[in-house]
N, C-alpha and C positions, 0 to 999 in steps of 0.2 A: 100730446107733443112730448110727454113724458117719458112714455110707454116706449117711445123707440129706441132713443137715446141707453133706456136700461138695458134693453132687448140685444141691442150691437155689445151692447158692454159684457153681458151674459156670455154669448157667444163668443166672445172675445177670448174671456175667462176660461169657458169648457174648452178652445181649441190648444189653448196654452196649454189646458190640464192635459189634454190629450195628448200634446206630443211629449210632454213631460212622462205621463204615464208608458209611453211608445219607447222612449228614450231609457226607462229604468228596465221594461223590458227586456232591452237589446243588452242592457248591459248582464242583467241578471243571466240571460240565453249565452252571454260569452263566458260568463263563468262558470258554466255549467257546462262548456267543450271544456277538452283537455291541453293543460299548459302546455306551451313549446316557447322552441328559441328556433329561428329560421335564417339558415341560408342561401341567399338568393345567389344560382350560381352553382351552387353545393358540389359539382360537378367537376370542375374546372381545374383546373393548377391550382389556385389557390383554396379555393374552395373547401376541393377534398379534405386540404391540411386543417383547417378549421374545424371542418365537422370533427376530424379524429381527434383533433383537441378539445373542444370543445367537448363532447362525448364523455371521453376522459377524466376531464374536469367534475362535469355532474356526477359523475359516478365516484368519485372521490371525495363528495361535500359530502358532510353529515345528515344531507334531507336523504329520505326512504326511496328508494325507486318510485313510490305511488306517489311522491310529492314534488320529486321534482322534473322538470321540463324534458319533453320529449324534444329532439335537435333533429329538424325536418330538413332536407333538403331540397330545393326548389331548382330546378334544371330540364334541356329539352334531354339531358342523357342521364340513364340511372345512377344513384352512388347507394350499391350494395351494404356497405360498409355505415350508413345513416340511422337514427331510428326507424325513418321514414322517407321515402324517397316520391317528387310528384314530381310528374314529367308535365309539364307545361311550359308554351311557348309565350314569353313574357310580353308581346304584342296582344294575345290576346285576354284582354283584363278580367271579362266577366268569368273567365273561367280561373284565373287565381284568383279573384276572390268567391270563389265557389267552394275551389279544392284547397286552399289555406286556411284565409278567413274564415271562410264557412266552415271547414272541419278543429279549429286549435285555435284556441284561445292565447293569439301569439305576442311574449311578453318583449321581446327586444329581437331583433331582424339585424342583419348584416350583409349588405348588398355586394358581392364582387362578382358584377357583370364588367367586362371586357368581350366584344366582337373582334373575329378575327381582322386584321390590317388587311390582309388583299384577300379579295374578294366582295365583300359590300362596297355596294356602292354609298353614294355621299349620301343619298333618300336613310338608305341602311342603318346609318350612321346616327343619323336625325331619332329615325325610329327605334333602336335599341338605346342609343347612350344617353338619350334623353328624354322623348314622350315615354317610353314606357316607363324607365327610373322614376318620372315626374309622375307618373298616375301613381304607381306602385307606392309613392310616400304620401300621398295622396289617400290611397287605401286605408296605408299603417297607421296614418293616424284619426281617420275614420270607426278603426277599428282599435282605437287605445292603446296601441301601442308604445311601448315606454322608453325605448332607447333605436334609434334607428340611425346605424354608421355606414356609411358609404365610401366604401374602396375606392378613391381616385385614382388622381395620375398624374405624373409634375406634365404632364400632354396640359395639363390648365395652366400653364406657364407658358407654354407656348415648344413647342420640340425642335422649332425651326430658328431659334435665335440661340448663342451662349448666355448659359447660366453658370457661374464659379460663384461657388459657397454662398448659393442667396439664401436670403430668410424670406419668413412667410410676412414682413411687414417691408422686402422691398419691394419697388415698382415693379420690379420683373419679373415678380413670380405674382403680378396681377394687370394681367395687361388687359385691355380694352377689346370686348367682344369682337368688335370692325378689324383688330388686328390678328386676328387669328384667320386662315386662309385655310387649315387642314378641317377637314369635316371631325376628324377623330377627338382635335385640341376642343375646336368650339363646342360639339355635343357635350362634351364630359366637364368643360366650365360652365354650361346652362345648367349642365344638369346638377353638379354640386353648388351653385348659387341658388338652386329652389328650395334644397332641400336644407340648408342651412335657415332661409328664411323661414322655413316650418317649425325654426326651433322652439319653444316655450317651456318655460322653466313649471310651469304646472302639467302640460300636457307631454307633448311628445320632446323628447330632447332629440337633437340630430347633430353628428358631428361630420366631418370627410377628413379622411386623410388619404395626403397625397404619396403615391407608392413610383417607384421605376423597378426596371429590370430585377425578376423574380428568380433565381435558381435552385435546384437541389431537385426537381420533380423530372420523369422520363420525359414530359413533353413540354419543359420550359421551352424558351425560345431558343437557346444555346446548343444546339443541335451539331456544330462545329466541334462539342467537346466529344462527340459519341459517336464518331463517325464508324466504319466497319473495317477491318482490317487492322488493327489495331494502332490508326491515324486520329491525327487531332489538330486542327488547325485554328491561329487567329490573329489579329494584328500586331507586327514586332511591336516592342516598347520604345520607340521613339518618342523624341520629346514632341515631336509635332503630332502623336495619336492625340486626338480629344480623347478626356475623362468624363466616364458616365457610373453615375451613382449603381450598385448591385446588391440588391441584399437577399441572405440564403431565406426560403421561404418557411421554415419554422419558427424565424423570428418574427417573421410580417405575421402570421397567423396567432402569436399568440400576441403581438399586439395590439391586435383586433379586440382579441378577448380579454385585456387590459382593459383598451378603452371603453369596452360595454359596461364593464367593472366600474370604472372610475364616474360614469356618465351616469348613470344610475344612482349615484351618491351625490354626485357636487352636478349642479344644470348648470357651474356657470363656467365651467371646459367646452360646454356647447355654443352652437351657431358659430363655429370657428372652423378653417382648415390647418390642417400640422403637415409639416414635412416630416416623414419616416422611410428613407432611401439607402441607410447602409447600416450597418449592425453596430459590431463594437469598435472597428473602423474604417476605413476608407478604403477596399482596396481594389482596382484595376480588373477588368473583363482579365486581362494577357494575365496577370498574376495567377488568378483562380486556372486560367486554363492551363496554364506551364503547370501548378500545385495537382492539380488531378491528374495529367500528363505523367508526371514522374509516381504517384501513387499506382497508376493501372497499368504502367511500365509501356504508356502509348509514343509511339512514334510523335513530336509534335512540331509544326511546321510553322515558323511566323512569318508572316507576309508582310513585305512592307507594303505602309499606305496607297502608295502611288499603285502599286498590284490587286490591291484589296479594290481599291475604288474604279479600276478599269474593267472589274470581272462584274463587278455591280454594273456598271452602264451595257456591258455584255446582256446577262439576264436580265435588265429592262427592256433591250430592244427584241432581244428572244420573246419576251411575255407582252408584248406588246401588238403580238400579231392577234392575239383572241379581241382584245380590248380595239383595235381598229377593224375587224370584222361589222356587219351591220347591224343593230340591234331590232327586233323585230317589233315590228312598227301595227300590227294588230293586237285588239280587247285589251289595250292599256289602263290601266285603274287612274279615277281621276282626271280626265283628259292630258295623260303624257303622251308624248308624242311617242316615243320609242322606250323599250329596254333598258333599263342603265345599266353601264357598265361599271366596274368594280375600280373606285377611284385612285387607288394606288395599283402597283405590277409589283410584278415579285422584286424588283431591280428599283425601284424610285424609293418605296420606303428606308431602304438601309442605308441614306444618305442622312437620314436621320443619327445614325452611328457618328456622324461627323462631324456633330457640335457638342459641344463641352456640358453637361450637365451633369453638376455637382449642387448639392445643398445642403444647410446647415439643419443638422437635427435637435439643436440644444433646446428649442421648444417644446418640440414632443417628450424627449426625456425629463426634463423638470416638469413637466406636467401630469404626465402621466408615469413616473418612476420607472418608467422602462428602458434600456436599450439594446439588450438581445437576452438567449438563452443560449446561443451557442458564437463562439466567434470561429473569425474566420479558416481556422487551421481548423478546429473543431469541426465545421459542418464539412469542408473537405474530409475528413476521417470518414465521416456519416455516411457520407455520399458513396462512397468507393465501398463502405462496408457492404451498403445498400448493394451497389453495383457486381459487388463479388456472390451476392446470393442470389441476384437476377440473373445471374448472364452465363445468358443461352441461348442459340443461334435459333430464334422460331422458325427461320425458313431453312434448317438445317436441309432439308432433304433436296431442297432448292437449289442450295451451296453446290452440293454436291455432284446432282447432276451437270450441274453448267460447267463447273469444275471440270466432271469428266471429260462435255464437249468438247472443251478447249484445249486438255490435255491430250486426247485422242488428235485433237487435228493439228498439234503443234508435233506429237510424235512420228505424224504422217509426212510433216514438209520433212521433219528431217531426215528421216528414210528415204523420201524421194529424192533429198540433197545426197546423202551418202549413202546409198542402197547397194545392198548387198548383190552378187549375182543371183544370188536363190531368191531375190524381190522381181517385181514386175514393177520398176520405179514407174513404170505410165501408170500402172492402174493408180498404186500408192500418191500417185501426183495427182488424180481427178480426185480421190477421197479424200485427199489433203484438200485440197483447194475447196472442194463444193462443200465437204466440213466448215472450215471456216468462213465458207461464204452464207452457208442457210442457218448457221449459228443464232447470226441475229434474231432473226425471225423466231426460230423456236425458242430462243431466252424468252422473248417476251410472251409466244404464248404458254411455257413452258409456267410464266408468273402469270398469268389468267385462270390455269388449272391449280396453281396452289397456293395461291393468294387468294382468300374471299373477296375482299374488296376491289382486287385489282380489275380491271377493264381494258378490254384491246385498246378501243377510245377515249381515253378521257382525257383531254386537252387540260392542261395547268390544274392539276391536280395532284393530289399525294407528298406536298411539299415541297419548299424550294430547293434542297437538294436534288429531291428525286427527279424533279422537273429540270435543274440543268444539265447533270446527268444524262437523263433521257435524251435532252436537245440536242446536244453535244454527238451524243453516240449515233443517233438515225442522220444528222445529218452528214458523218463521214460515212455511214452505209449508205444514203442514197447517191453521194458521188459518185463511189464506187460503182454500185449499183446502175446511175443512170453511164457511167463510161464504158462499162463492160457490156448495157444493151446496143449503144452504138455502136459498139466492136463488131456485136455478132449481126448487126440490123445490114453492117458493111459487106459481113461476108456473104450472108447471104446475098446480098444483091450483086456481088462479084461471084459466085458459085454459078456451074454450067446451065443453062439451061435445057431441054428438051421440051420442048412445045408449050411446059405452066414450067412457073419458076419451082426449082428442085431447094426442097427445104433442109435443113442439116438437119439429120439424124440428132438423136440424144446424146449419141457416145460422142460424134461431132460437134456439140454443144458443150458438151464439159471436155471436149482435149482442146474447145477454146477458150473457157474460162481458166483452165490450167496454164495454159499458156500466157493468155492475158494478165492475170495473176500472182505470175513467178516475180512481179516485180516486189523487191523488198516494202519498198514503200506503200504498195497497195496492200498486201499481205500485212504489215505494220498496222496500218487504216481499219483494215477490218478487225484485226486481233484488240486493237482498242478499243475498237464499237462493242464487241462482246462484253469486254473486260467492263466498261461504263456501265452496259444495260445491268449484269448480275449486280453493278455496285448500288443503283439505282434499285432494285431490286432490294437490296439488303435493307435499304433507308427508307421504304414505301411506308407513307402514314396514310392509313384508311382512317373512314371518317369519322373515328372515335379516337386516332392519335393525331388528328391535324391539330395545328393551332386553334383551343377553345373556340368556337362562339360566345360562348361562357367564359368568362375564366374567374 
């Protein structure tokens, strides 16, 4: 009766050893990959800036190249400019921990994922901003990792109520799960509530800090300041615009790399969020954009609110027609019933524009010693430096020829208006008119042949300028278009018959669009359709300049 009692106890004993033994293994086999620092993201807006600092940095410390940390970046798009670049889709886990874990013995991670706002749906939202955030720290500290900081978003505050000067210890900048209604606030509160409770002062530290509105990169969101033509538009400064926190993005990236700094030393900055939303100090979207306006010598346009907010309810009911389409209702994953559509429209998110969010940063910077590296007149300097060594029309050849179309067929109406006797003002009047009539059409296949990205079809794609642009432009050509078929759908059926109905010749078909056409206002109609598509054109983001998935 002895014998057993010892027996289970033995056993007991060797299985302990065993995982113990299993456990000293794994750690030995991580040491034995090579050091890194990872950025999840690496890719993105923010991202990028990170690695180039971060890079930077290392290389500036007194450890050897061979000692210290390679800076990996983690993204579904390359970043050239990394020590190492892994393309992987952050849904699927086993394979980051394959190609991370398993390749780098990785000593502190830095997470700035951000999905883009329109397009995922709310499932989307679930899946990127939070099961995957949640495994991925889940992983890192599976895998010993030492500091692991997570790029929020005052979206954990909630983006749909005002916030003026809160702190991270008022109520409002910690509202109750149930009162968040946008999938983008709730995901990204679940998901910095997990990761903070991972935090332990012997094992993994984890911090979040919460970020707003990022500028200074080609593809922030500010896309208003960079228009083409040498225009720039954004809300007058009335006192009834809301204020929203903005900060240049070399200061958010190196206080990234503060806080890994700081976290590393002192565990007890962890299991906390901070607010870090503007530099050295407070100033205005309209501010910065009138400030770079006057540096790049841009035309710049303010809108009052009441205009800004009508053009928004415009471009939502424009974008609204894909989203009320039917979503296809076969081999759904999970028993869904249908498709999800993408739970914002280009037009409902930027009403988010129109609450007040401001916050106070006096936590962050007493805590972490930071509050910029460049202020705000400084990083406008930067930027425009930046933008004088960039800028160059990539679709120059594009410009051009549309250019010519337009100029040729606007030379044409006036010849035919004031034509000389040595003109043939009829001919000069069909080449006028059917110029600026098939204009449209070839702009846009004209941006199929010299655009890669571009697509005859792609329904709400390429950015919300290009998309209202577009809208805008095909639906005063199809007026046009559907008025002038009815013109000639008349003639003909009033034209003589002789036994089958007598069809109008071609020359007969363009001395009636000439004619139909002569009116200023239609002529007007289409010369702006033209003039929108090339502008459209000029501002097309393919899917390496859209709004990150990543950011």
């Amino acid at each position: 009766s002895r014998i057993k009692p010892l027996c289970c106890w033995s056993i007991l004993r060797s299985a302990a050893g065993a995982r113990s033994v299993l456990h000293f293994v794994g750690i030995a086999m991580a040491t034995m990959l090579p050091p890194a620092v990872v950025v999840v993201g690496g890719a993105g807006c923010l991202g990028r800036v990170i690695v180039r600092r971060w890079m930077k940095q290392l290389s500036e410390s007194k450890e050897t190249n061979e000692s210290h940390p390679v800076v990996v970046s983690v993204d579904r798009r390359p970043n050239d400019n990394a020590d190492k670049s892994i393309l992987v889709d952050l849904r699927n886990m086993d394979a980051v921990e394959k190609l991370v874990f398993g390749s780098y013995s990785v000593q502190s991670m830095v997470a700035a994922v951000r999905p883009a706002l329109v397009g995922p749906a709310y499932q989307d939202f679930i899946e990127v901003n939070m099961s995957a955030i949640c495994d991925l720290a889940c992983l890192a500290e599976k895998h010993n990792v030492r500091q692991f900081v997570y790029t929020s978003s005052i979206a954990c505050a909630n983006h749909w109520v005002h916030h003026i000067n809160a702190k991270e210890s008022d109520v409002t900048a910690n509202p109750r799960m149930t009162d968040l209604r946008s999938p983008y606030d709730l995901s990204k509160q679940m998901a910095e509530r997990f990761i903070l409770m991972q935090h332990k002062v012997e094992g993994m530290r984890t911090v979040s800090i919460r970020l707003c509105g990022l500028y200074g990169e080609d593809d922030d969101v500010y896309w208003n300041r960079r228009l083409p033509f040498g225009l720039s538009f954004d809300l007058a400064s009335e006192p009834t615009v809301p204020l929203v926190d903005s900060n240049y993005i070399e200061n958010t990236a190196e206080a990234m790399l503060r806080v890994v700094s700081r976290l590393s030393g002192d565990a007890s900055v962890g299991g906390k969020f901070y607010f870090y939303t503007h530099g050295d100090r407070r100033a205005t979207q309209q501010e910065i954009s009138v400030m770079l306006a006057q540096k790049a010598g841009r035309l710049h346009i303010a809108l009052p609110v009441c205009v800004t907010y009508f053009m928004a309810q415009v471009i939502h009911v424009i974008s609204l027609v894909w989203v009320l389409l039917p979503g296809w209702p076969f081999d759904q994953p999970a028993g869904r019933a249908v498709a999800p559509k993408s739970y914002f429209s280009e037009g409902s998110y930027m009403k988010m524009a129109f609450y007040n969010q401001t916050f106070d940063n006096s936590l962050f910077c007493s805590t972490f010693g930071f509050s910029h590296v460049s202020t705000v007149e400084e990083a406008v300097e930067e930027m425009h430096r930046r933008a004088k060594h960039k800028r160059s029309w990539s679709v120059g050849p594009l410009t051009c020829c549309f250019c010519a179309v337009l100029v040729a067929s606007l030379c044409c109406a006036m010849n035919h208006q004031y034509s000389s006797d040595c003109l043939d003002d009829v001919s000069l009047g069909r080449v006028a008119h059917a110029g600026i009539f098939v204009s449209s059409p070839i702009t846009h296949i004209f941006g199929w042949v010299l655009l890669p990205a571009y697509k005859l079809w792609q329904p709400f794609r390429g950015g919300t300028l290009h998309v209202a642009l577009q809208g805008t432009a095909w639906t005063l050509f199809s007026i046009i278009c559907t008025q002038w078929l009815l013109t000639l759908f008349l003639m003909i059926c009033n034209s003589p018959t002789q036994g089958h109905t007598q069809l109008l010749s071609v020359m007969e078909a363009t001395d009636s669009l000439a004619r139909f056409a002569e009116s200023r206002g239609k002529a007007l109609s289409l010369i702006t359709s033209q003039l929108l598509l090339v502008a459209s054109l000029l501002v097309f983001k393919g899917p390496t300049k859209e709004v990150a998935k990543i950011q």
